[in-house]
BAKOLMAR-15121 format. One record per residue: residue number from 1; residue in three letters; x, y, z of N, C-alpha, C, O in turn. Coordinates in steps of 0.05 Angstrom, whole numbers. Example, Ala and Ser with C-alpha at 12.3 -4.5 7.8 and 13.67 -1.06 7.14 Angstrom:
[pt 1, ALA, [264, -114, 156], [246, -90, 156], [264, -66, 156], [285, -66, 169]]
[pt 2, SER, [257, -45, 142], [273, -21, 143], [258, 1, 157], [268, 23, 161]]
REM end
This chain:
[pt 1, UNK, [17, -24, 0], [0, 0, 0], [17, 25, 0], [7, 46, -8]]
[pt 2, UNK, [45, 24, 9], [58, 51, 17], [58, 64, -10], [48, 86, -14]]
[pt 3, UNK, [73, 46, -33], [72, 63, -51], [52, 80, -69], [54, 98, -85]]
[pt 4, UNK, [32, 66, -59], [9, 80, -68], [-7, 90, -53], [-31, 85, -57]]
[pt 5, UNK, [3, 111, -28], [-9, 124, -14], [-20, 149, -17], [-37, 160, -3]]
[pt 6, UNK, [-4, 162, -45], [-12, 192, -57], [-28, 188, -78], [-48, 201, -81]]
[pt 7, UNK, [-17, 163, -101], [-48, 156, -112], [-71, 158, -99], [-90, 171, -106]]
[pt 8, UNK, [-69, 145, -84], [-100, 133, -59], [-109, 163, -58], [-126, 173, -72]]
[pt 9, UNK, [-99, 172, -44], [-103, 202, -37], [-120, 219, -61], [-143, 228, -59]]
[pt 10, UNK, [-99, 220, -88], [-109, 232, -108], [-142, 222, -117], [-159, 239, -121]]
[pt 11, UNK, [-149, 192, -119], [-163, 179, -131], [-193, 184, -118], [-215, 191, -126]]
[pt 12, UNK, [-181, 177, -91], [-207, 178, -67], [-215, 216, -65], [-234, 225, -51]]
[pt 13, UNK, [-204, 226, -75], [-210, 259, -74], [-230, 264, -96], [-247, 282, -93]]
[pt 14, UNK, [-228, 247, -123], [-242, 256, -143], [-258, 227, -150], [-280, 231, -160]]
[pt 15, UNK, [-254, 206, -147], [-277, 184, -147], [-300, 201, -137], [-308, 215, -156]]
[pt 16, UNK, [-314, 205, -116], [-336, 203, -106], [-345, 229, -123], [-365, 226, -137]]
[pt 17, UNK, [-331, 255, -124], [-349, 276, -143], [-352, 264, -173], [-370, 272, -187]]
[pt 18, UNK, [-330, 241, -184], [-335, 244, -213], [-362, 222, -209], [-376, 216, -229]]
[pt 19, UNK, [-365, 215, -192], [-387, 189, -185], [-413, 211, -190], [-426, 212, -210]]
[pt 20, UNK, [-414, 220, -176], [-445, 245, -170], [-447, 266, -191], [-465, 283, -190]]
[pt 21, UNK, [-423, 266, -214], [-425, 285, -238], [-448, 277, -254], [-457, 295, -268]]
[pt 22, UNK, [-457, 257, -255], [-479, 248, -270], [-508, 252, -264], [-528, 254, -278]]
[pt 23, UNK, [-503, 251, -235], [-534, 249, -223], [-552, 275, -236], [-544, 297, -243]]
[pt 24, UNK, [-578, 265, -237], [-600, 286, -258], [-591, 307, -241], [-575, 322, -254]]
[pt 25, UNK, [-596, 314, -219], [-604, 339, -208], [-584, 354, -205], [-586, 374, -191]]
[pt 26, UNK, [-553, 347, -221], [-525, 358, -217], [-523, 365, -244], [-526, 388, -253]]
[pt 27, UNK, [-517, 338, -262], [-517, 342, -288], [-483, 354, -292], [-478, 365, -313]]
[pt 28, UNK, [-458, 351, -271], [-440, 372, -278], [-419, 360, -296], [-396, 370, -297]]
[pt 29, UNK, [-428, 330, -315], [-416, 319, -332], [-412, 330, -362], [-399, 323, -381]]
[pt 30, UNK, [-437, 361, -355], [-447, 365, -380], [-421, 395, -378], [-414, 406, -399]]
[pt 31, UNK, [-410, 404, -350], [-387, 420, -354], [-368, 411, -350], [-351, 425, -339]]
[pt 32, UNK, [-362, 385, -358], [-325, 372, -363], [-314, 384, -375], [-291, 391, -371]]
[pt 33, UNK, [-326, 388, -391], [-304, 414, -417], [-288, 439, -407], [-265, 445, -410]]
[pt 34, UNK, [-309, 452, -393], [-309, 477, -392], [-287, 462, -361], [-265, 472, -363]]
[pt 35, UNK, [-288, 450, -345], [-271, 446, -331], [-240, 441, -330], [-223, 451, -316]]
[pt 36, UNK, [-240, 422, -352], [-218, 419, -361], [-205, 447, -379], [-180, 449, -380]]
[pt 37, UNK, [-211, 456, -384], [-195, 482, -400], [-199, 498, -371], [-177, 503, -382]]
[pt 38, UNK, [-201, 503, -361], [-203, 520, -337], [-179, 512, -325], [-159, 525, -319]]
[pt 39, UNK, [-185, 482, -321], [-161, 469, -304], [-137, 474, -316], [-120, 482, -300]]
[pt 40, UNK, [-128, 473, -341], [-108, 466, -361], [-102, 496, -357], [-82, 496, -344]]
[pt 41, UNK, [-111, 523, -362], [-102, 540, -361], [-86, 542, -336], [-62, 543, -337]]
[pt 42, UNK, [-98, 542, -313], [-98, 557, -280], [-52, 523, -276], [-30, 520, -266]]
[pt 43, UNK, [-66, 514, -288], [-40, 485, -277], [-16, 490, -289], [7, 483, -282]]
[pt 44, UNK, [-25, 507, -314], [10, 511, -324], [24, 530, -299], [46, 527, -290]]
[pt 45, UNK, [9, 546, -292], [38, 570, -277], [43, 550, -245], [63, 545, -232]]
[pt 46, UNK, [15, 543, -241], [25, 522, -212], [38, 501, -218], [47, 493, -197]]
[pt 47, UNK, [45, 487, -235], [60, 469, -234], [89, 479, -246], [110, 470, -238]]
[pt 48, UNK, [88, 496, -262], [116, 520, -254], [128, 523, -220], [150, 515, -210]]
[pt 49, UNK, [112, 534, -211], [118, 544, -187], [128, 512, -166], [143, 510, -147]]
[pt 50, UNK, [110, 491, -180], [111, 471, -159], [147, 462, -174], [165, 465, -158]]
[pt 51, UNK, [155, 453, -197], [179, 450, -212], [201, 464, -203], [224, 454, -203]]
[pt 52, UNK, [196, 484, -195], [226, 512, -190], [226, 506, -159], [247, 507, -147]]
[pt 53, UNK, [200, 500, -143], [203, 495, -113], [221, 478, -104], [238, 482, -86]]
[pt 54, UNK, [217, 453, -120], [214, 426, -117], [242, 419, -116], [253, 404, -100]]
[pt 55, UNK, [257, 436, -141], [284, 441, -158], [303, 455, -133], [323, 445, -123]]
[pt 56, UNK, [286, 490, -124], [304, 500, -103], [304, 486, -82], [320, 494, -66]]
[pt 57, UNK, [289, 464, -75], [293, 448, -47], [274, 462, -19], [278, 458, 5]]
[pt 58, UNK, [254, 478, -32], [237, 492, -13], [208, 473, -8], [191, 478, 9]]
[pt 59, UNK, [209, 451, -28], [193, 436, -16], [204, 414, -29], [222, 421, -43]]
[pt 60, UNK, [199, 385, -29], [208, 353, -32], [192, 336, -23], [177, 335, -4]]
[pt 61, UNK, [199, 317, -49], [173, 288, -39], [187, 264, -26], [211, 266, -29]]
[pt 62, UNK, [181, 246, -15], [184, 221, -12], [171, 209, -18], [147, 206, -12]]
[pt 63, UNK, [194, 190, -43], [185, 183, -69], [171, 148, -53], [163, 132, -70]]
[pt 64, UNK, [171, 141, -27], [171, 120, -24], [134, 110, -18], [125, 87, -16]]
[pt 65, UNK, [116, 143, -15], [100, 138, -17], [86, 140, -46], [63, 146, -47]]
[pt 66, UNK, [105, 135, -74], [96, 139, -98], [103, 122, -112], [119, 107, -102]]
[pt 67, UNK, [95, 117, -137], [81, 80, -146], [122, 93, -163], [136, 73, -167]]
[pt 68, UNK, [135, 115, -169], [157, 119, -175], [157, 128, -207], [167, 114, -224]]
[pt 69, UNK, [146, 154, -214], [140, 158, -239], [136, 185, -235], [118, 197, -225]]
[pt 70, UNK, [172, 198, -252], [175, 225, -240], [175, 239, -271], [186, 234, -292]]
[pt 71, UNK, [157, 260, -263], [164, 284, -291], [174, 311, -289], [163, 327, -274]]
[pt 72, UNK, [196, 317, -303], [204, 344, -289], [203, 356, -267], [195, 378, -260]]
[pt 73, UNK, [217, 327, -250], [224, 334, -216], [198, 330, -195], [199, 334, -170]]
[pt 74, UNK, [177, 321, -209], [150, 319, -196], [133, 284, -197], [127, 272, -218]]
[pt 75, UNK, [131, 279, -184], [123, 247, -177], [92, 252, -196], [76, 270, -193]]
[pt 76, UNK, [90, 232, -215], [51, 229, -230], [29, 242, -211], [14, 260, -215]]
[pt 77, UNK, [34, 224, -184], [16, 235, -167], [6, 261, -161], [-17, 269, -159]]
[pt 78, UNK, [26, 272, -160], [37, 308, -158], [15, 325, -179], [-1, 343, -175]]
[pt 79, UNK, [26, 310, -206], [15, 324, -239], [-18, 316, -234], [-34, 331, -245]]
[pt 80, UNK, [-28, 293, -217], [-48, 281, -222], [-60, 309, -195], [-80, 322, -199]]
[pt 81, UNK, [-47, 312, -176], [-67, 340, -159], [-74, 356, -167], [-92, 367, -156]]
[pt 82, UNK, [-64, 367, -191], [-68, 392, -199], [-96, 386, -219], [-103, 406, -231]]
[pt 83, UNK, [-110, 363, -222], [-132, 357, -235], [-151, 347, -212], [-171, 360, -208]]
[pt 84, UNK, [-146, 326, -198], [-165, 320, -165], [-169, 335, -155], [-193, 340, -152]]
[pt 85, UNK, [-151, 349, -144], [-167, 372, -113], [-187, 397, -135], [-209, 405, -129]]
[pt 86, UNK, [-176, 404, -154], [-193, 432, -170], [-221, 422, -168], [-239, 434, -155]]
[pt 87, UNK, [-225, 391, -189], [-241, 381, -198], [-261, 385, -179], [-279, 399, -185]]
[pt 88, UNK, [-260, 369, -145], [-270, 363, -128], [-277, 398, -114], [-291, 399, -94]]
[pt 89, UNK, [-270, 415, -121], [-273, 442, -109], [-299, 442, -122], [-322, 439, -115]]
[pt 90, UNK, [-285, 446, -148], [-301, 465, -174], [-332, 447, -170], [-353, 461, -171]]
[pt 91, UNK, [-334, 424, -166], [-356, 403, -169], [-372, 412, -147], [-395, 418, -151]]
[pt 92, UNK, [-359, 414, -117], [-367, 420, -94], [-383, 448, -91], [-401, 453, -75]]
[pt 93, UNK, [-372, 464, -112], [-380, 498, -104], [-409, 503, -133], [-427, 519, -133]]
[pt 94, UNK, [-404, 488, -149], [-418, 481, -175], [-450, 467, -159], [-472, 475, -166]]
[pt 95, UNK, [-448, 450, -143], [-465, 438, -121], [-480, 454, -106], [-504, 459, -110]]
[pt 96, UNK, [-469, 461, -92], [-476, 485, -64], [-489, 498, -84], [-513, 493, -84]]
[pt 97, UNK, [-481, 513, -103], [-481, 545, -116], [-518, 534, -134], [-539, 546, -135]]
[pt 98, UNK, [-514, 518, -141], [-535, 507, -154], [-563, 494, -132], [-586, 501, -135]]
[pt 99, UNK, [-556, 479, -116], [-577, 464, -97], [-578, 489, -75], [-600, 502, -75]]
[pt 100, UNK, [-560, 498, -58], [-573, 513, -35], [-572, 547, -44], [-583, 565, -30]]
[pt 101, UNK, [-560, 552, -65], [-565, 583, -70], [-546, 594, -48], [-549, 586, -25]]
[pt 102, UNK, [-530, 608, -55], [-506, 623, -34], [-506, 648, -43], [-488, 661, -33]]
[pt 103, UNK, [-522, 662, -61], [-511, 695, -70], [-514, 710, -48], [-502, 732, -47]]
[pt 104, UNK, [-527, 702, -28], [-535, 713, 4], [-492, 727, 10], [-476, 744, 17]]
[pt 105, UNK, [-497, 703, 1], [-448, 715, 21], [-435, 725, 3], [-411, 719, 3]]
[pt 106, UNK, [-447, 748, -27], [-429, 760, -50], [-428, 785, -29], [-408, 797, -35]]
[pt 107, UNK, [-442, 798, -6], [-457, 813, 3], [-427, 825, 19], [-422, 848, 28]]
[pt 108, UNK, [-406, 792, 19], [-378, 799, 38], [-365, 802, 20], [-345, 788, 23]]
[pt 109, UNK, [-363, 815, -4], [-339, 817, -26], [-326, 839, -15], [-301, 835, -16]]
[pt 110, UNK, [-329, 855, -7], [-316, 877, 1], [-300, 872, 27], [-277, 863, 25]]
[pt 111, UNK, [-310, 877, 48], [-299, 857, 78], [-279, 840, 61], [-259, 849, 50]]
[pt 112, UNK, [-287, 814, 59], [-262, 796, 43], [-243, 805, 29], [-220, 797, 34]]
[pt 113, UNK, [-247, 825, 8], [-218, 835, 1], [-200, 851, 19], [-176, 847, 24]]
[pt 114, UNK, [-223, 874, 31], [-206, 891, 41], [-187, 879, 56], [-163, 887, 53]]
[pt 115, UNK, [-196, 852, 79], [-182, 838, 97], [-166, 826, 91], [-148, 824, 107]]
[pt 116, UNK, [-164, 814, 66], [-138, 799, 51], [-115, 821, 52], [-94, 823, 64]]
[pt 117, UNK, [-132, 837, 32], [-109, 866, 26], [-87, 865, 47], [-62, 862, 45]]
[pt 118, UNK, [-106, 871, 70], [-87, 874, 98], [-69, 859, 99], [-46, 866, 94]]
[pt 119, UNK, [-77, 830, 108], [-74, 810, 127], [-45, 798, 100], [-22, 797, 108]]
[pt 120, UNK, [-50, 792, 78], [-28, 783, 61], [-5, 804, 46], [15, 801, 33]]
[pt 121, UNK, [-22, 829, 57], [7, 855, 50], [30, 843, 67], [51, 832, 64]]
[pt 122, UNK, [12, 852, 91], [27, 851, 115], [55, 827, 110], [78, 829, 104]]
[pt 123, UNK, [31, 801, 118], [57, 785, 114], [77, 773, 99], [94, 757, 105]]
[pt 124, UNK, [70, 791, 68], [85, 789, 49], [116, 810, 53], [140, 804, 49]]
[pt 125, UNK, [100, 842, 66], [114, 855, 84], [142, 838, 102], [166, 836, 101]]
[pt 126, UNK, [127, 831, 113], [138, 826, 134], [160, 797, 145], [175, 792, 164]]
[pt 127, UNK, [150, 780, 111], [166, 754, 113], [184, 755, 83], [190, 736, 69]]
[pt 128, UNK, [188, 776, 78], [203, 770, 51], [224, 750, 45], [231, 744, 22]]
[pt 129, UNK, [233, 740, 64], [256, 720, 67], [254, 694, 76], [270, 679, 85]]
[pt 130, UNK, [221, 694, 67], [208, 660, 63], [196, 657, 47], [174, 668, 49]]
[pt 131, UNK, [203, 642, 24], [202, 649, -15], [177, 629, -1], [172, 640, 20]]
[pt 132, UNK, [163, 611, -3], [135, 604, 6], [115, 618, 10], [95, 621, -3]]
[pt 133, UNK, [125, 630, 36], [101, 651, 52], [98, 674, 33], [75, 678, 24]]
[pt 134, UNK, [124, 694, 24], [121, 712, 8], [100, 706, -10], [78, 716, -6]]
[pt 135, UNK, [107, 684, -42], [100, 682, -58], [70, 673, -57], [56, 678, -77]]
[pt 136, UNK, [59, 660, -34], [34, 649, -30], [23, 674, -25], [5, 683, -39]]
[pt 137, UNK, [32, 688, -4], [10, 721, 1], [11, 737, -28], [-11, 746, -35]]
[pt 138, UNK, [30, 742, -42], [21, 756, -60], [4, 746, -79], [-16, 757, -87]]
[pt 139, UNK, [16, 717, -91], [-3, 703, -110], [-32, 703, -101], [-48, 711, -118]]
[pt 140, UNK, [-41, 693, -74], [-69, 697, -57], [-83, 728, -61], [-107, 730, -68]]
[pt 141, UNK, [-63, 752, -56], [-65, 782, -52], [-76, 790, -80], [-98, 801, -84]]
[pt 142, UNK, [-53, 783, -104], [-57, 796, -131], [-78, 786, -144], [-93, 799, -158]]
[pt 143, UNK, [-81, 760, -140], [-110, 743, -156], [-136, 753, -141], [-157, 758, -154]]
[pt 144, UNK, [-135, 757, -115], [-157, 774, -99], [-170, 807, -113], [-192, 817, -118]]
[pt 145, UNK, [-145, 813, -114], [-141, 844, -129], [-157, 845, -151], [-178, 858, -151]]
[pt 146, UNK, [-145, 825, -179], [-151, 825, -198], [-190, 815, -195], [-207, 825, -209]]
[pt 147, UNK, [-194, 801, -180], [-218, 781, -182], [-242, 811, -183], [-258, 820, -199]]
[pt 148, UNK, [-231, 819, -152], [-256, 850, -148], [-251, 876, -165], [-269, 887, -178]]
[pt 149, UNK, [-226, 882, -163], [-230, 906, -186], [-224, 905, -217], [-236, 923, -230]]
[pt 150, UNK, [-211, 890, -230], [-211, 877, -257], [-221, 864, -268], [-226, 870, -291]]
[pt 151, UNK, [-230, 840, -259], [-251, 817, -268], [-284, 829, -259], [-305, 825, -271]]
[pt 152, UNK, [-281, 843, -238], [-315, 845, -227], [-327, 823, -222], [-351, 818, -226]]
[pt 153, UNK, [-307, 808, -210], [-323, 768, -199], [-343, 775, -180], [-336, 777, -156]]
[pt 154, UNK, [-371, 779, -187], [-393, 778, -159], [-383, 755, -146], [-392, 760, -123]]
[pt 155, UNK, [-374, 740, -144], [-376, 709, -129], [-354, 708, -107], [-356, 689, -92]]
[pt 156, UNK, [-335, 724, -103], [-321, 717, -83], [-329, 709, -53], [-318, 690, -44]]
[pt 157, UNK, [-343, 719, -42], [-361, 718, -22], [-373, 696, -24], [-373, 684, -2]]
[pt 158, UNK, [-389, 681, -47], [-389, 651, -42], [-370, 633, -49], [-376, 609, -46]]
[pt 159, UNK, [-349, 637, -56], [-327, 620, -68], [-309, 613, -36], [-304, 591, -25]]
[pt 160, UNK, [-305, 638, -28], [-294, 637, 2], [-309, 625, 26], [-299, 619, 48]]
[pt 161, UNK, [-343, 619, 15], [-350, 605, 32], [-346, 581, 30], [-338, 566, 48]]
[pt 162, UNK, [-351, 575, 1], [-351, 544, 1], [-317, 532, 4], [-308, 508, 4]]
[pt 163, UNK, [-306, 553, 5], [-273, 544, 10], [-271, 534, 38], [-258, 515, 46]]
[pt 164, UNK, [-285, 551, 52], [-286, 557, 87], [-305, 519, 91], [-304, 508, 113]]
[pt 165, UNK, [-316, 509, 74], [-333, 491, 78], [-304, 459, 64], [-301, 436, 71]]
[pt 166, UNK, [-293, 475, 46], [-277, 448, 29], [-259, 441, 51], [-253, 418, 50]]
[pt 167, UNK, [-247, 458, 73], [-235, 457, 91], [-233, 427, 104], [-215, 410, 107]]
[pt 168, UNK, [-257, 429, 110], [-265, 393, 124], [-250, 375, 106], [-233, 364, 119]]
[pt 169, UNK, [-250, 369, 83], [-231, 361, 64], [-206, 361, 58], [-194, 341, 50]]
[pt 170, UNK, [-195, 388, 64], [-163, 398, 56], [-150, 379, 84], [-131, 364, 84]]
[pt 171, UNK, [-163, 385, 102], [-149, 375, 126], [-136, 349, 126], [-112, 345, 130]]
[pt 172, UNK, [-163, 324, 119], [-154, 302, 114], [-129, 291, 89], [-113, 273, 87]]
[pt 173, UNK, [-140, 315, 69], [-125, 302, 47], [-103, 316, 48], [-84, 301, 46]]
[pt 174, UNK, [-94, 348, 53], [-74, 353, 57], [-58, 342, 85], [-33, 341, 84]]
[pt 175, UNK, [-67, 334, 104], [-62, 328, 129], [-50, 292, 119], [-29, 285, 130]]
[pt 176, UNK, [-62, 277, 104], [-38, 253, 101], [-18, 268, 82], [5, 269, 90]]
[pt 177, UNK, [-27, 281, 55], [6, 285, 47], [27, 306, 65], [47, 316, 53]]
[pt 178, UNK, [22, 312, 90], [39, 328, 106], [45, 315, 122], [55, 331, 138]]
[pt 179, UNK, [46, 286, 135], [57, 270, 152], [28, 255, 167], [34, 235, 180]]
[pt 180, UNK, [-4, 261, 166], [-16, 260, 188], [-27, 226, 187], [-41, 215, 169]]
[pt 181, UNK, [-18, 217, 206], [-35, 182, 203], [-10, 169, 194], [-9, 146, 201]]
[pt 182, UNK, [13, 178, 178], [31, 162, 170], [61, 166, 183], [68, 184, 198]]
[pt 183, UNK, [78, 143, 173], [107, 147, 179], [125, 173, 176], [144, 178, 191]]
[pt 184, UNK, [118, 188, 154], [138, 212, 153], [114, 223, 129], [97, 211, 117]]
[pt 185, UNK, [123, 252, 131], [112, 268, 113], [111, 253, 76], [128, 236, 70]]
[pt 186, UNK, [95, 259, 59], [98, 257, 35], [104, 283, 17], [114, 281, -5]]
[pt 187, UNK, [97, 307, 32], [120, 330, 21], [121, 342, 42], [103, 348, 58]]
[pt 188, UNK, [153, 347, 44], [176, 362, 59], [170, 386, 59], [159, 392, 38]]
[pt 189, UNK, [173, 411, 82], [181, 439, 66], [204, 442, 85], [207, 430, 107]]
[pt 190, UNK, [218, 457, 75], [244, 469, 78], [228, 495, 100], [211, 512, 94]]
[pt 191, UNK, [244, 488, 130], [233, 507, 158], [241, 533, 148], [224, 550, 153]]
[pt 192, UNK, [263, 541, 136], [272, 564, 131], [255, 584, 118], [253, 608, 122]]
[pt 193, UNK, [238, 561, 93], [221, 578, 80], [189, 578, 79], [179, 581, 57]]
[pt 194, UNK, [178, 574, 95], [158, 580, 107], [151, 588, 141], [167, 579, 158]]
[pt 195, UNK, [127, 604, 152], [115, 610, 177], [128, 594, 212], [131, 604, 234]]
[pt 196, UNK, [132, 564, 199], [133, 552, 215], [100, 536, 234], [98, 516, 249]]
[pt 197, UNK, [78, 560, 223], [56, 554, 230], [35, 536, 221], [24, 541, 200]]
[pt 198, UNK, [27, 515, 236], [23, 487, 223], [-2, 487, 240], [-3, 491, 264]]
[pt 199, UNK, [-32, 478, 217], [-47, 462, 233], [-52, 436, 225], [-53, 426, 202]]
[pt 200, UNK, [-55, 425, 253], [-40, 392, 262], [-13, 394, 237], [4, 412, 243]]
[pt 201, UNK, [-8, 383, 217], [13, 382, 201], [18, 394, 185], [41, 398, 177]]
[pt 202, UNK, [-11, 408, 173], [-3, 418, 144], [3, 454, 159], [-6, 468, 177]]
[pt 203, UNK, [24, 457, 137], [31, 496, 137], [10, 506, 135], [-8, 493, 125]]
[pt 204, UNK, [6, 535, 146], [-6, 551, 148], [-11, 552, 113], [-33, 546, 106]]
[pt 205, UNK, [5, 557, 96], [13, 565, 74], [-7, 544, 43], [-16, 545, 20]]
[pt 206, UNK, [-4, 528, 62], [-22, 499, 41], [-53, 506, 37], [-67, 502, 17]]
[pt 207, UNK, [-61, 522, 75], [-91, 535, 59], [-92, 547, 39], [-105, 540, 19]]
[pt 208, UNK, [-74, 579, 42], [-79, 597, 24], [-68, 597, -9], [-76, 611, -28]]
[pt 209, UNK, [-48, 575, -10], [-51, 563, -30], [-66, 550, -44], [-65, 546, -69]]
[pt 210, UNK, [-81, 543, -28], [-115, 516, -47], [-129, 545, -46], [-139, 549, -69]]
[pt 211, UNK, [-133, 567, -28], [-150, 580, -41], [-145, 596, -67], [-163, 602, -83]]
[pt 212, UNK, [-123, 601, -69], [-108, 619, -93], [-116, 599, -118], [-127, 611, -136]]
[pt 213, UNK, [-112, 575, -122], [-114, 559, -140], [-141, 551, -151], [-146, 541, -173]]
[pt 214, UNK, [-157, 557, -133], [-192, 551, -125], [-211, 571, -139], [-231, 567, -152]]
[pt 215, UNK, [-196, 599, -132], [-204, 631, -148], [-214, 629, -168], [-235, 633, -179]]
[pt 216, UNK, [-181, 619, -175], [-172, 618, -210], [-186, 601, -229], [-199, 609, -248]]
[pt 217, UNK, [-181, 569, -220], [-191, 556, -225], [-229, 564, -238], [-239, 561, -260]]
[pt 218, UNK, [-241, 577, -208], [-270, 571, -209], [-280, 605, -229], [-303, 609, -237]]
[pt 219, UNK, [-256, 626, -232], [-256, 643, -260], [-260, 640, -279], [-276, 655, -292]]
[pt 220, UNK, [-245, 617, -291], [-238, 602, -318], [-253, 588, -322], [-256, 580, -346]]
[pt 221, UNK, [-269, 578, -300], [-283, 553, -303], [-316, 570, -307], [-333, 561, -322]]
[pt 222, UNK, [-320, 593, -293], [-343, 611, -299], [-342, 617, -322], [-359, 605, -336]]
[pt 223, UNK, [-322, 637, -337], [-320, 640, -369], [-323, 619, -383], [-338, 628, -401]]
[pt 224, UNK, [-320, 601, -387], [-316, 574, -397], [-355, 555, -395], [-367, 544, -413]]
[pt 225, UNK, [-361, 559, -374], [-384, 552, -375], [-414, 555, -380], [-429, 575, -375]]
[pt 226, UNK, [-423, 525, -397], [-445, 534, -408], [-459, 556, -395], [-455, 558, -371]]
[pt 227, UNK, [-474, 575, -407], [-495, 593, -405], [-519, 588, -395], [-531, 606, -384]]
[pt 228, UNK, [-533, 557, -398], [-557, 550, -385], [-552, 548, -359], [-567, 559, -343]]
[pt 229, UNK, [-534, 534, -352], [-530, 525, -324], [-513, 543, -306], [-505, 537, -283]]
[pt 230, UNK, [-508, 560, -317], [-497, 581, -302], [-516, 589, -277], [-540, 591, -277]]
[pt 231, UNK, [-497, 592, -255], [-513, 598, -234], [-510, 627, -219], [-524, 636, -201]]
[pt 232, UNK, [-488, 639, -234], [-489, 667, -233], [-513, 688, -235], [-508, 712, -234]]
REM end
């Protein structure tokens, strides 16, 4: 099983949403398309960023929880996240946004930015000499920026909710690939370059990263999506 502990991970993240993509009252098999080009756009610069990390030694895998099938410094498993966790967002917030109606929380777009503004100046401010922490607050900060005053995304306010909700999720799944339930971590970070601030295992830094990626993702994936089923 060890070696296929980040598969497992990957598989069991997106089995059960690609399972319920069909169901009548979801129907979200009918936006695969529009997902996949969303995805394909938002994965080239993160898996950049994950390649040059991986390369400077600011983060590392142990390859012993991986079936051993490396591409440009990155384990399959790795290339295969950047399609599971989105999928399972985008599916999750596509759900909610559709069955319980959330435009009620667009109402915090403002609050939400302003508070980022702050909260990721600051510690972009203030940690410049943790290429992690830095680059996650601004990438988090500038995509925030762009979303409210360039894009005009009404949705942030429910996107941030249903992030605040995927949470229950990130924990478990980021929480085994950060050491939790197992023998040693499945990715490393280098203490130097990140917070040091960990809940149970995973960095502080691993949230605001799924949300940065989540933004984008669920942008591309709005442009991109049919017009009937739009829930905007």
């Amino acid at each position: 099983m060890k070696p296929f502990t980040y598969l497992f991970v990957d598989l069991m993240t997106i089995a059960p949403c690609l399972a319920f993509s069909f169901h009548k009252r979801i129907r979200f098999d009918r936006q695969l398309l529009s997902f996949l080009k969303a995805c394909a756009i938002v994965a080239v610069p993160f898996i950049l960023w994950d390649i040059y990390f991986a390369k400077a030694g600011i983060w590392w895998f142990d390859t012993t929880y991986t079936v051993g099938i490396t591409i440009a410094g990155l384990p399959l498993e790795e290339w295969l996240f950047f399609v599971c966790i989105p999928f399972s967002c985008v599916f999750t917030f596509f759900c909610l946004d559709r069955l319980v109606r959330l435009g009620w929380a667009d109402a915090l777009n403002n609050l939400i930015v302003f508070a980022a503004t702050v909260v990721f100046g600051l510690v972009a401010l203030l940690h410049q000499e943790k290429t992690y922490t830095l680059v996650t607050a601004m990438a988090a900060l500038l995509t925030l920026l762009f979303l409210h005053f360039v894009a005009r995304a009404p949705w942030i306010g429910r996107a941030s909710l249903v992030f605040s909700i995927l949470m229950l999720g990130f924990f478990p799944v980021n929480g085994v690939l950060t050491g939790t339930g197992i023998d040693s971590p499945i990715v490393n970070y280098s203490p130097k370059e990140f917070l040091g601030i960990r809940m149970l295992t995973i960095p502080i830094e691993d949230a605001v990263y799924g949300y940065t990626q989540f933004l984008l993702i669920l942008y591309f994936f709005k442009m991109f999506q049919k017009p009937e089923t739009d829930a905007t």
